[in-house]
N, C-alpha and C positions, 0 to 999 in steps of 0.2 A: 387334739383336745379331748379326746373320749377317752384316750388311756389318765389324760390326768382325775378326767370325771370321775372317772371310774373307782381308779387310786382312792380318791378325795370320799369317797361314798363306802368302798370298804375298809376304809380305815375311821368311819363314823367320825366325819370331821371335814369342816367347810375350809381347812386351811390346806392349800397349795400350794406348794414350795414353787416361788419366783424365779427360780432357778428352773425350774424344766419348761419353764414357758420359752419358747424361741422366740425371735422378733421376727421371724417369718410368717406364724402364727396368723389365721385369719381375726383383724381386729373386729368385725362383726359376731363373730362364733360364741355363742355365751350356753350357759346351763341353768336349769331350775331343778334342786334342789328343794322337794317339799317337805316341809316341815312345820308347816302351820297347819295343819288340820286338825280338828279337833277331833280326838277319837270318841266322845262323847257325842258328835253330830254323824254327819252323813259318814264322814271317816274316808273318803275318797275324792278325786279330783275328777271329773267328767272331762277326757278330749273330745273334741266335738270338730262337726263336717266344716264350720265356718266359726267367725269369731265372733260368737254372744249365744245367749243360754236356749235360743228358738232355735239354734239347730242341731242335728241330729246328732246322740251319743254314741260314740264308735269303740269309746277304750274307758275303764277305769282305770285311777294312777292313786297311789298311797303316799304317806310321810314314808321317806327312805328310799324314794324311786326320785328318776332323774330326765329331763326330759330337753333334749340338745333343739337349740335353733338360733337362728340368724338375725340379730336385732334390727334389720331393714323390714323384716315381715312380720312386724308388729302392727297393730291397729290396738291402739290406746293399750289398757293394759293386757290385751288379748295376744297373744306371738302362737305362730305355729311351729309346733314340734318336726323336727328331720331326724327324729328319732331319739332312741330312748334306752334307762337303764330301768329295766323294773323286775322287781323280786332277785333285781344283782345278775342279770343280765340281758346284754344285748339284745337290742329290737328295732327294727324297722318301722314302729310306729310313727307314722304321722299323722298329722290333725291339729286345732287349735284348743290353747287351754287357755286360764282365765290366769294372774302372775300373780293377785296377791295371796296365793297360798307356797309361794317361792321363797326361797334363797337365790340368790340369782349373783349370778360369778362368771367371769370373762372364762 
C-alpha cells in the first residue's frame, strides 16, 4: 500500500491505478492525504499522543504529506497514523490525527 501512496503523492494526484491494487491487499489499510488546510490558517496538521486536541502534540504534518493507518483504529473522525509520508519521505510516525483535513483512499 505505501508504494502505491507514495506513487499517488509524487505524481501530485489522488488517482490510483486499480490495477496495482492486489486482492490480497489488507481491506482496512487506508491513507490521508492532506490537502485541506488552509495555508492562510495555522497551515499544519497537529498528530497528537491520543485522539482529540487535549493531548499532547508530537509531529507537525502539511498539505502534501501522507499519513498511512488502519481504519479499525479509528475513534470518530480521529485514526491513528502507522506511519507516514512527509516532505516525500518515509517515516515511522505514529500518533493520532484529526481526518477532516484528509483525502482519504483505500
Amino acid at each position: 500500500m505505501r508504494l502505491i501512496l507514495r506513487g499517488a503523492i509524487l505524481a501530485g494526484t489522488l488517482a490510483v491505478c486499480p490495477a496495482l491494487v492486489s486482492a490480497g491487499d489488507d481491506p482496512y489499510a487506508a491513507g490521508c492525504l492532506l490537502t485541506k488546510l488552509d495555508p492562510n490558517g495555522d497551515g499544519f496538521l497537529s498528530v497528537r499522543t491520543g485522539p482529540g486536541s487535549g493531548y499532547q502534540e508530537i509531529a507537525r504534518v502539511n498539505n502534501g504529506d501522507a499519513l498511512y493507518f488502519d481504519t479499525r483504529e479509528c475513534q470518530g473522525k480521529w485514526c491513528r497514523a502507522r506511519g507516514a509520508s512527509v516532505k516525500k519521505r518515509e517515516t515511522d510516525l505514529q500518533g493520532w490525527f484529526y481526518t477532516a483535513w484528509c483525502e482519504i483512499y483505500p
